[in-house]
C-alpha positions in Angstrom: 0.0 0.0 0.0 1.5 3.7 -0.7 1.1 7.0 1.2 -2.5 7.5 0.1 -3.7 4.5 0.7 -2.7 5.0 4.6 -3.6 8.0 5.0 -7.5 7.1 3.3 -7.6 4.3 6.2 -6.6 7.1 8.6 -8.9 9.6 7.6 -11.9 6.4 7.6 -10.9 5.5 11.3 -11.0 9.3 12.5 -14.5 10.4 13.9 -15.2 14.0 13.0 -17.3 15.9 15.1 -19.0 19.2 14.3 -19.2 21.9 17.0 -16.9 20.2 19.6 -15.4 21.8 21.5 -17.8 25.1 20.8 -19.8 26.2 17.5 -18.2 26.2 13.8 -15.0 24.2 15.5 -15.0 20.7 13.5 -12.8 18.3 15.9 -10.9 15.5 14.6 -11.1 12.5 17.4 -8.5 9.8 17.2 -9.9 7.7 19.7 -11.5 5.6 17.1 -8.5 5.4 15.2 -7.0 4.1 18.4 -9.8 1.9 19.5 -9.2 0.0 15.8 -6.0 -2.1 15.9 -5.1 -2.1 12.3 -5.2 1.5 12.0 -3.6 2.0 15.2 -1.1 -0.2 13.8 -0.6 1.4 10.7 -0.6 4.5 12.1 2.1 3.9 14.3 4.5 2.3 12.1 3.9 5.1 9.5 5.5 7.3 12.0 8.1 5.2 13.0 9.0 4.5 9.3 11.6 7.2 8.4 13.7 6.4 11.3 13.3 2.6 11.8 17.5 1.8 12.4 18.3 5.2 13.4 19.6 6.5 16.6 17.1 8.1 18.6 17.3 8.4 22.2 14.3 9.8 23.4 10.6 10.6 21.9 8.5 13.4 23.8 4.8 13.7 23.3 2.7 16.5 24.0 0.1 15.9 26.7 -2.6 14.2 26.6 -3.0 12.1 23.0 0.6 12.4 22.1 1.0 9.8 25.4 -0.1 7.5 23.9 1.0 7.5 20.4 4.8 8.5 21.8 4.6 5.7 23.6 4.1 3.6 20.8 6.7 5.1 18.6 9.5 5.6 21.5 9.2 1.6 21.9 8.8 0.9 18.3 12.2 2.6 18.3 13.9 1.3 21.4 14.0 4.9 22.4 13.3 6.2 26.2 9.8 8.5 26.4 9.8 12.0 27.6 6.2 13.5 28.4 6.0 17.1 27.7 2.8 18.3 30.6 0.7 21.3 31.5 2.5 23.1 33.7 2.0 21.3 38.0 1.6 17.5 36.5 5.5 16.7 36.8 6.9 15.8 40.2 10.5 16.5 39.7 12.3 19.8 39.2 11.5 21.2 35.6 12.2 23.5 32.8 8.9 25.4 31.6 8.1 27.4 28.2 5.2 29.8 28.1 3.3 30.0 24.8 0.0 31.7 23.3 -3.5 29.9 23.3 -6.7 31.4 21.4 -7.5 33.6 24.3 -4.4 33.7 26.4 -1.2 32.2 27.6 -0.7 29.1 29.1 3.0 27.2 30.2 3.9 23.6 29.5 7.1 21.6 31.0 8.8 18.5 31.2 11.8 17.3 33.6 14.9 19.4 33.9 16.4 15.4 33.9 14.7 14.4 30.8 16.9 15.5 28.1 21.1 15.6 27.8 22.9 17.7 25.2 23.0 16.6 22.0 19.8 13.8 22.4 18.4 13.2 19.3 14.7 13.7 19.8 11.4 13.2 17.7 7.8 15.1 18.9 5.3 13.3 18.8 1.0 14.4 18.9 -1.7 13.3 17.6 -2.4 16.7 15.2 -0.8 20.1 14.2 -3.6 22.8 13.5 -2.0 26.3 14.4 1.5 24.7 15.7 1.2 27.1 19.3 1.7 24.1 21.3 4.0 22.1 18.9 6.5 25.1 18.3 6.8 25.9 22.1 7.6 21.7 22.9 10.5 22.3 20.2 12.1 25.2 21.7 11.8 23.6 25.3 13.2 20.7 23.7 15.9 22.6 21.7 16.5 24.8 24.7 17.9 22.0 26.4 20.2 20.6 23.7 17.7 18.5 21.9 18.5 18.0 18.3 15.1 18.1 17.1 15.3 15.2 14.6 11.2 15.7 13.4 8.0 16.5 14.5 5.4 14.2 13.9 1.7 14.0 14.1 -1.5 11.7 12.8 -3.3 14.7 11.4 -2.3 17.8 10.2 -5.0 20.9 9.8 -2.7 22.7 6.8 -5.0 26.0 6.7 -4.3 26.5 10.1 -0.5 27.4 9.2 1.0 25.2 12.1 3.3 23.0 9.6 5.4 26.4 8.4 5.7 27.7 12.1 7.7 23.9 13.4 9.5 24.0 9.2 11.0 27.6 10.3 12.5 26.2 13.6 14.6 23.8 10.9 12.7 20.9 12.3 11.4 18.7 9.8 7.6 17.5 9.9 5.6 14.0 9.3 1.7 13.9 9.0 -0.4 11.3 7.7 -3.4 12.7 6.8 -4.7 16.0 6.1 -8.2 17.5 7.0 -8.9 21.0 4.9 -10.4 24.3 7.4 -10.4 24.1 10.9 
């Protein structure tokens, strides 16, 4: 099967719901593509794909869907997993970036521990709309000596613009499906 036939199983296994979280918001929910093992499957190893036989020592994912499918990949890869949290989850002494929501600011962290110099890392969530949260876990992740080998995610929302903002941060990025608007 090629790339389109992949991601046309993806898109199938990804419930769309209208007016979630509030009005004229259409929200893409994985949890069906997670509750079907073949896609899950799929999905997974599509990500993994590129660097199957690389080194990569760590894979973060972006709370609270990017858990699970880092998970996935960081094993897939014999790589340890890094979660990237709202800020007050982690127990340990962390490193915190503050970055810009709709309406607001919010921080995010991870442990100070989590990452040496010169790690070679991949991001990991499940989509990439405006890239807010995705662009701040790179520079956390860059800011402590990360090499930022890609950022990858199921879905990507391209009119959003999020793809460009993690490109211009020289970080390279992965989708494997694409929903047009928002």
């Amino acid at each position: 099967m090629g790339a389109d036939s992949i991601s046309e199983e993806l898109v199938k296994a990804i419930r769309t719901i209208p007016d979630y979280p509030k009005k004229g918001i259409i929200f893409r929910d994985i949890t069906t593509l997670l509750g079907d093992a073949r896609a899950f499957r799929r999905a997974v190893d599509a990500l993994v794909q590129p660097w199957a036989g690389s080194k990569i020592d760590q894979v973060a994912g972006i709370e609270a869907r990017g858990f699970i499918l880092g998970g996935a990949v960081a094993h897939q890869l014999s790589a340890g997993f890094v979660p990237i949290r709202k800020k007050g989850k982690l127990p340990h002494e962390t490193v915190r970036i503050a970055y810009s929501l709709e309406y607001g600011i919010d921080e995010m962290e991870m442990h100070k521990d989590a990452i040496k110099p010169g790690d070679r890392v991949i991001l990991v969530d499940d989509l990439i709309a405006t890239g807010g949260t995705a662009e701040a876990a790179t520079r956390l992740l860059q800011r402590m000596g990360a090499e930022v080998i890609a950022a990858c995610f199921i879905i990507d929302l391209p009119d959003l613009g999020g793809r460009a903002k993690i490109e211009a941060l020289g970080v390279p990025v992965r989708t494997l499906a694409a929903f047009p608007g928002h």
